[in-house]
C-alpha positions, -999 to 999 in steps of 0.1 A, spaced: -330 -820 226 -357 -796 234 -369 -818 267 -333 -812 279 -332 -774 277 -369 -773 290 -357 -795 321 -324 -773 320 -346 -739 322 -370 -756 349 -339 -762 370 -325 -730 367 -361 -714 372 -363 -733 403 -327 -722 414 -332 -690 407 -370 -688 428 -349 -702 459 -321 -677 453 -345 -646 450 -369 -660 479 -338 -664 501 -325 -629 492 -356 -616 504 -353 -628 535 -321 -621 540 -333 -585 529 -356 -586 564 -326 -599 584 -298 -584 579 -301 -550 586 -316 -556 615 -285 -579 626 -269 -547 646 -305 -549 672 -299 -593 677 -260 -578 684 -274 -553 709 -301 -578 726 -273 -605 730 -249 -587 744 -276 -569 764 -280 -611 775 -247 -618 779 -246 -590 805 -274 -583 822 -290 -615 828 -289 -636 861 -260 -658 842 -245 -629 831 -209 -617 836 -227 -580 853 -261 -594 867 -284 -566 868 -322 -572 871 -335 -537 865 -313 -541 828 -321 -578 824 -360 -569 821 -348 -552 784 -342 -588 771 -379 -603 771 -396 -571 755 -366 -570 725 -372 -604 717 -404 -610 715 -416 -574 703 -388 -553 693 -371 -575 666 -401 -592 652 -412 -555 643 -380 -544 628 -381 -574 607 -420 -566 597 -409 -526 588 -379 -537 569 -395 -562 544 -426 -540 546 -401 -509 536 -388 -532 509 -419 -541 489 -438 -503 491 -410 -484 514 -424 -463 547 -459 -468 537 -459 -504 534 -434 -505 568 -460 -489 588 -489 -516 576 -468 -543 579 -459 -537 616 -493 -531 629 -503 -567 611 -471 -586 627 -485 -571 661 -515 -592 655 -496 -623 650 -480 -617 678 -505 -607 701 -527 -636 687 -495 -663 695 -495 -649 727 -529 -656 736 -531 -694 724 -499 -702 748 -518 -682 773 -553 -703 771 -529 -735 768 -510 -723 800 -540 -715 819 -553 -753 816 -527 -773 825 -528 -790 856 -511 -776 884 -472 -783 886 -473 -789 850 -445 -774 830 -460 -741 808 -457 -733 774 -428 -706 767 -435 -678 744 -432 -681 705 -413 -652 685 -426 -642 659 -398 -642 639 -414 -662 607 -451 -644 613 -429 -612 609 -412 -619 579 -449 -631 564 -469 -603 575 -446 -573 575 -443 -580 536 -481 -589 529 -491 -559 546 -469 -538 524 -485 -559 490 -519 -554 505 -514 -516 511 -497 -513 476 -526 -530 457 -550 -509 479 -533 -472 462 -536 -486 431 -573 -490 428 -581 -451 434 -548 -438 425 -557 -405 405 -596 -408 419 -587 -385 451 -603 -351 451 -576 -327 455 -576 -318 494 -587 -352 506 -554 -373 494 -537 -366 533 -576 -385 550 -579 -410 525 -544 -423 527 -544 -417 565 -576 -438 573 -566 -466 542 -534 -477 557 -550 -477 592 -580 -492 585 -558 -519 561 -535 -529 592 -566 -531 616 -580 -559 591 -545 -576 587 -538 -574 624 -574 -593 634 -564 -620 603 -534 -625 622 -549 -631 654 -568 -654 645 -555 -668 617 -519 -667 609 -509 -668 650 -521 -706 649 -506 -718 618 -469 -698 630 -469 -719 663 -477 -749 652 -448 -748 623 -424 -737 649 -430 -761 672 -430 -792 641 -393 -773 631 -385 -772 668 -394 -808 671 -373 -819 643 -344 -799 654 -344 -817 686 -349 -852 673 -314 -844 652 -298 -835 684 -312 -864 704 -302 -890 679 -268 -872 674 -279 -866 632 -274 -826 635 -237 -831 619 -255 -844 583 -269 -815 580 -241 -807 564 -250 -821 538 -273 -801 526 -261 -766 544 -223 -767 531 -230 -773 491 -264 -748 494 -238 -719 506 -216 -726 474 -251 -723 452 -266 -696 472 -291 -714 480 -286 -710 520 -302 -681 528 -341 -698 530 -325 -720 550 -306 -701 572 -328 -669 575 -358 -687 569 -354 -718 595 -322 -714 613 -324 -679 628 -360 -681 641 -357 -714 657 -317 -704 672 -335 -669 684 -363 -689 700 -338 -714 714 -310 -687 727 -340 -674 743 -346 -700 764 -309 -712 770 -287 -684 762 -273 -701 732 -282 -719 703 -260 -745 682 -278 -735 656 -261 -704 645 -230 -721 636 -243 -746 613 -239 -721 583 -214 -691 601 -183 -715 612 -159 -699 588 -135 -736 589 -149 -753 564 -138 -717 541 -102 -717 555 -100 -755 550 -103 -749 511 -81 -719 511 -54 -731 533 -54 -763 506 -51 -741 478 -23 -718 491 -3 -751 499 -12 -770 471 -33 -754 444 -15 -743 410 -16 -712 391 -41 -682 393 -62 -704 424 -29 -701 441 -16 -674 436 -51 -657 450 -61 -678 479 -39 -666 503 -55 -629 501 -91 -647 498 -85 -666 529 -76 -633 549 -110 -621 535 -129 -649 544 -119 -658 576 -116 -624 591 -138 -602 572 -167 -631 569 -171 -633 534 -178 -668 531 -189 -664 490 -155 -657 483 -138 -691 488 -173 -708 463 -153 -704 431 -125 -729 446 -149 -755 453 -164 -753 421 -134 -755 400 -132 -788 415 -169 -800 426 -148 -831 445 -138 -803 469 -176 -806 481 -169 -837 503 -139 -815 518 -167 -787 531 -190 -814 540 -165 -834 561 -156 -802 581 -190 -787 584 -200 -818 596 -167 -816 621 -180 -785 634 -211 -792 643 -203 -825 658 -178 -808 678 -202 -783 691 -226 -806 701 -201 -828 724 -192 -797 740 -225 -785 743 -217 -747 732 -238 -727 708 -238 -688 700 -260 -659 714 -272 -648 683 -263 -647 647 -226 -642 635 -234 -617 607 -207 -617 584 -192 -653 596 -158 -639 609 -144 -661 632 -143 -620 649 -181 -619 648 -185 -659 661 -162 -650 690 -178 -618 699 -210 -640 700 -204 -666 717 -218 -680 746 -199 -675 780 -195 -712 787 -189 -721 753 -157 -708 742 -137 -742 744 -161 -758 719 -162 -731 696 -127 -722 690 -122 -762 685 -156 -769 661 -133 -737 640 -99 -754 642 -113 -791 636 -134 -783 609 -106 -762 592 -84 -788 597 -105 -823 585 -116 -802 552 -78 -791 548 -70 -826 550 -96 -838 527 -89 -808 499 -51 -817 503 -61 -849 490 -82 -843 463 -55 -817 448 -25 -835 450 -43 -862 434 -47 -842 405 -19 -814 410 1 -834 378 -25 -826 355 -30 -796 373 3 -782 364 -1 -796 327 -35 -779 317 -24 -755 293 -58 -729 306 -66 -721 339 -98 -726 345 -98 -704 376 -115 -674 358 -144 -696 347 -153 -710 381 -152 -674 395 -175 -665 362 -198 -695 370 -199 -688 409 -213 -655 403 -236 -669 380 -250 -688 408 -257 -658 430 -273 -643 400 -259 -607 406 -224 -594 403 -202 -596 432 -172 -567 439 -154 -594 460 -157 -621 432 -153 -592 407 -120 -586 427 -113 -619 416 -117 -619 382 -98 -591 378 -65 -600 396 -67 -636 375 -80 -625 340 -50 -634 320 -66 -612 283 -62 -630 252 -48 -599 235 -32 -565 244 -55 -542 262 -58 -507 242 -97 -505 241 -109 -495 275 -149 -486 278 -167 -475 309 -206 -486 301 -237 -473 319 -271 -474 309 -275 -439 294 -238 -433 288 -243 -395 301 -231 -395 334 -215 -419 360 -193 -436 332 -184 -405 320 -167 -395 354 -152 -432 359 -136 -428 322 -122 -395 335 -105 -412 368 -95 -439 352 -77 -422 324 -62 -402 349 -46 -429 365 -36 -444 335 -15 -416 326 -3 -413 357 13 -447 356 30 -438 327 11 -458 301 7 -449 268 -12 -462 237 -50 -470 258 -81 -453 251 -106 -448 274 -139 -438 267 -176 -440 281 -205 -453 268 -241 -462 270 -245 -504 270 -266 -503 240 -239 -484 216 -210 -510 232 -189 -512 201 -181 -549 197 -143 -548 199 -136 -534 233 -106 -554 253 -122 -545 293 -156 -533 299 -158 -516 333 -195 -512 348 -214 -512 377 -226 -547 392 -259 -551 378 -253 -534 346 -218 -563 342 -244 -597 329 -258 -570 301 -226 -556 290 -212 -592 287 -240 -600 260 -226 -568 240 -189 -578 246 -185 -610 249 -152 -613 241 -136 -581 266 -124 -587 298 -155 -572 323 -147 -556 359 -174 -551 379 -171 -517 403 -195 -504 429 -192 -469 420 -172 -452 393 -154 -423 418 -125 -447 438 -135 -479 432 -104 -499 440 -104 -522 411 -91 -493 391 -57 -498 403 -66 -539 393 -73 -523 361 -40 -506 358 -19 -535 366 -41 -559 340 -28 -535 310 3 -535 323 3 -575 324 -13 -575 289 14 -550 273 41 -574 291 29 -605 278 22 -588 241 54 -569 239 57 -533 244 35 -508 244 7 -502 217 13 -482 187 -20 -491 174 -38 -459 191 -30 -427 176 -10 -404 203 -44 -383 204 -63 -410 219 -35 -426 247 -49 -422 277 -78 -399 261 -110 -401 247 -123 -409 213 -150 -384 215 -157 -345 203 -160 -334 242 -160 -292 230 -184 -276 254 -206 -255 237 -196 -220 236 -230 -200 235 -239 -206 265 -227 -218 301 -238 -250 312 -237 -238 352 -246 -210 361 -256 -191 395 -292 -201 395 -283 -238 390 -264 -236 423 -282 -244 455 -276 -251 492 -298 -265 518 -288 -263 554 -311 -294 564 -314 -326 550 -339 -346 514 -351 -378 508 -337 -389 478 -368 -383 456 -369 -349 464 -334 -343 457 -343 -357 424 -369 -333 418 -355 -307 427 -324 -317 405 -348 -322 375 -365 -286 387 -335 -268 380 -327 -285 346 -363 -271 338 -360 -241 344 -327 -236 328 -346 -249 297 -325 -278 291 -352 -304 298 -389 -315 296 -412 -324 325 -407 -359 315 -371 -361 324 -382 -365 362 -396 -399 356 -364 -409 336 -343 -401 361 -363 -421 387 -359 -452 362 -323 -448 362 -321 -449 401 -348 -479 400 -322 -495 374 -291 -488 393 -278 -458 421 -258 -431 406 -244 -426 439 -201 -420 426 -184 -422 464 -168 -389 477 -205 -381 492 -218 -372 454 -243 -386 435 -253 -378 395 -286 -385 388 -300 -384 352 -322 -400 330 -320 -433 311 -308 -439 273 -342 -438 263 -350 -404 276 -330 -383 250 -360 -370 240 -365 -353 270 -330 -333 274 -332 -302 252 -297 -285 261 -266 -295 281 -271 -281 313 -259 -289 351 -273 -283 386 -252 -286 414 -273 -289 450 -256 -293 487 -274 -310 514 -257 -302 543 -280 -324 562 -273 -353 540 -295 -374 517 -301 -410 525 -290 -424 484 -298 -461 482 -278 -465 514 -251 -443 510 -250 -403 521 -243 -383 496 -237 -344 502 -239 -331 467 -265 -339 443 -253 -328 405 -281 -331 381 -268 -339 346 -287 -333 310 -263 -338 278 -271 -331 244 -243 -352 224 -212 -354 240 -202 -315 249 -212 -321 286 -182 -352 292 -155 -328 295 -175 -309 320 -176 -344 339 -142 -350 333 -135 -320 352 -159 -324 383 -146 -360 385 -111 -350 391 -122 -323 419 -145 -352 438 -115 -376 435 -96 -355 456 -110 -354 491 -96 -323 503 -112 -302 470 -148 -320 483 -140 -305 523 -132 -273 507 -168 -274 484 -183 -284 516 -171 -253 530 -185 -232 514 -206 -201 527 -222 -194 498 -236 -204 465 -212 -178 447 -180 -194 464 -193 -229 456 -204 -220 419 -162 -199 421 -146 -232 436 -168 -252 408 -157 -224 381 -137 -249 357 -165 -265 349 -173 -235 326 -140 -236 310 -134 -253 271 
């Protein structure tokens, strides 16, 4: 028994290392998909091929491939393990990769015998995504060893003439170094690609690409092998084959098409939206939980995958650069001028063998299908974000339109880590719509994770807060959202408890007529004191970093004597733990569950940036510092979540001249 669950973790472990290490590099990737768009369609234009030759624009292509991307992909995984700092480093060592390539194919050109064919440049593709990250680790460990040793005055040189110095060490290494190693691995997975193509293999690949999407595990295979090589190849050609190994989106309308037809229950009844999803919005994850609830359905995936890419090969057509998200929209924009033929039939063919093959294997089990007294739909959504290891709002979607609940839902709980702030608002929206519908008999309340009660019916929290609220409730339905303002799976939400009260009969008595559609809490605002006030109010004409909105948020909070110096650094560990960024442009920061300490009185400050602030990838406009004491503060959050849930209030508190009008327009918040 115990060598089981040791092999059982070890597998896991290993899944899990491929899963993060492909994450990362899909990290480096794919925010810099929108520059491969621009140089391909730059190609498909400009070129001597292209449809508007033009050799003055053509000379943009070279320089973008070989310098400009392998950069962007250095800053962005330099930016991801120590931000600008570690961007900056890693650049200047990818640069000395690829200066170092460059010169080896340049000694190797130079002596060749005449008439010989040369060596074509290599991209630096894999170099970047190597050094642009070590740089950033080297740099990191550097600060660490005289962090707090500086003289005061001398931080600005130090740092200066460390980080330079740093990248002029890592750029030599890679010279000399890395630059060899980097050519001669592409040119052993260029060699191998080739040999696949030559002996007409390339379509068994499949094998291995089709079931690694529905494990996650294709992202170090795709990001890691695929892109560099198809970049390097589409180069050279114009095109690459190699793109559409993992983007053709048939194999994922294959399965759906099957299940819309054929499937039973909860799988059927949600397939037809799912394919829409997939196949036109590119979100290949979402058709994984129909191939797991029946793992024969792999063969189906397989069988067209391996249609595509057989397909593309006869007709010799290949994309311009990646298809990021695999929409058959984003294939099509991408695709090669003399290649649309094979494309479009690689996508029908494929769709149609692995609809074929899924028809099979359903109707061969569509009698028991129908007979199985549980659906196990729910489950294989459940286990397929399992696999990815992080929530999913798309398989969250899921979930939410399939749950069937065991028992009538009356016990509603929003959960975030410190319960103060975020949940609080959602709570207030929610319960709002609630009423609204006309339901009576639900409670809805906010909490932090660690005080979940153990009898809630649906637990709503943001994605990577759902795995740790599932530990607590166990037993609730769980809805994952990705922020608490207008997430969309709040009108899910609404239509679950209406399913639940129709399948349990009628609505709940069990709630006293104070709680329906309220909240179990003592949410009296404290009547000494207000908890806004004119000082608390700021606005900025320009635009903040997110940290120094957050100090400035937890600036105010001090001086209005509601917190300790120490709350700063618990609201940074509540953004490193997950955003408060609500929609609507607003964002809430505060300070963990374990910084309670810290908060003295209940106290708000509100802060426009007019110029924006860059939060986690979303701009926010307002900044509203929260510190609670107790619960008198969620009323005042029930109230500045119904005026940020209505867009036109947030245009008229972004008009404002003043921070008199904004604190007037923000006046309720005052109120008991």
């Amino acid at each position: 028994m115990t060598t089981v669950s040791a092999e059982t973790n070890e597998k896991g472990g290993a899944r899990v290392a491929v899963q993060k290490f492909g994450s990362f590099l899909s990290g480096m990737i794919m925010p810099n998909i929108p520059a491969l768009i621009a140089w391909g369609i730059i190609t498909a234009l400009f070129i001597e091929a292209g449809f508007l030759p033009n050799e003055a624009l053509a000379s943009l292509v070279g320089p973008m491939i070989h310098y400009l991307l392998p950069l962007l992909i250095a800053m962005q995984g330099g930016r991801m393990v120590y931000e600008t700092r570690g961007a900056v480093v890693g650049a200047i060592a990818t640069m000395g990769v690829i200066a170092g390539s460059d010169w080896i194919v340049a000694q190797f050109n130079a002596g060749l015998p005449e008439g010989a064919d040369a060596l074509g440049e290599v991209h630096m593709f894999i170099g970047a995504m190597i050094m642009g990250p070590l740089g950033a680790y080297v740099i990191k460990q550097l600060d660490k060893l005289w962090e707090g040793k500086i003289k005061s005055g001398f931080e600005m040189l130090v740092n200066m003439f460390s980080a330079g110095i740093a990248g002029f060490v890592l750029a030599i290494a890679g010279f000399y170094w890395l630059a060899p190693v980097i050519n001669a691995l592409m040119d052993v997975m260029g060699t191998a690609v080739r040999w696949l193509i030559d002996t007409n293999l390339l379509p068994l690949t499949s094998i291995i690409i089709e079931p690694a999407k529905v494990f996650f595990l294709n992202n170090a295979i795709n990001h890691g092998v695929l892109t560099p090589l198809g970049v390097t190849e589409a180069a050279e050609n114009g095109k690459s084959i190699l793109f559409l190994l993992e983007a053709n989106p048939g194999p994922g309308f294959g399965v759906l098409l099957a299940f819309t037809i054929f499937g039973v229950g909860a799988a059927k009844a949600t397939a037809p939206g799912a394919l829409l999803i997939q196949f036109i919005g590119g979100i290949h994850e979402i058709y994984f939980p129909y191939v797991l609830m029946k793992p024969a359905l792999l063969l189906a995936v397989i069988a067209g995958g391996a249609t595509g890419v057989g397909t593309n090969m006869v007709f010799d057509a290949g994309l311009r650069a990646p298809a990021s998200p695999g929409s058959i929209l984003a294939v099509l924009a991408q695709t090669a001028s003399d290649s649309y033929l094979g494309v479009i039939l690689s996508v029908v063919l494929s769709a149609a063998v692995t609809f074929a093959v899924a028809s099979v294997i359903l109707l061969s089990s569509r009698r028991r299908d129908l007979a199985a007294t549980e659906d196990s739909f729910s489950e294989a959504v459940a286990k397929t974000e399992a696999n990815k290891g992080k929530s999913s709002s798309h398989l969250s979607n899921l979930s939410a339109a399939t749950a069937v609940p065991a028992q009538k839902i009356t016990n509603i709980v929003f959960a975030c880590d410190a319960g103060m702030g975020s949940s609080a608002m959602g709570a207030s929206v929610l319960r709002k719509k609630i009423t609204s519908a006309g339901i009576e008999g639900v409670s809805v309340t906010n909490k932090a994770i660690a005080a979940l009660p153990g009898n809630a019916d649906l637990v709503i929290t943001q994605q990577q807060l759902t795995d740790r609220a599932k530990a607590k409730e166990p037993q609730a339905v769980h809805v994952s959202v990705d922020s608490f303002m207008n997430a969309p799976e709040y009108d899910d939400v609404v239509a679950l408890v209406r399913e639940s009260e129709a399948q349990q009969g009628g609505p709940s008595s069990g709630a006293g007529s104070d709680q329906a559609g309220g909240v179990a809490t003592d949410t009296r605002v404290r009547s000494d004191s207000q908890i806004l006030t004119l000082s608390q109010v700021r606005i900025h004409a320009g635009s903040a970093s997110q940290d120094q909105a957050l100090t400035e948020a937890a600036e105010i909070l001090g001086s209005a004597g509601a917190v300790t110096e120490d709350y700063l650094a618990a609201m940074r560990d509540r953004e490193a733990t997950v955003s408060t960024y609500m929609g609507n442009e607003l964002a809430i920061p505060h300070g963990t569950n374990d910084a309670k300490s810290a908060v003295k009185a209940s106290a708000l400050s509100v802060t426009r940036y007019d110029g924006g602030v860059d939060w986690s990838g979303e701009k926010v406009t307002f900044v509203i510092g929260i510190a609670g004491v107790g619960d008198e503060h969620l009323e005042i959050l029930a109230k500045i979540a119904e005026l940020f849930a209505d867009e036109s209030e947030v245009a008229r508190l972004k008009q404002a001249s003043s921070e008199e009008e904004l604190l007037r327009l923000l006046s309720a918040v005052n109120k008991g």
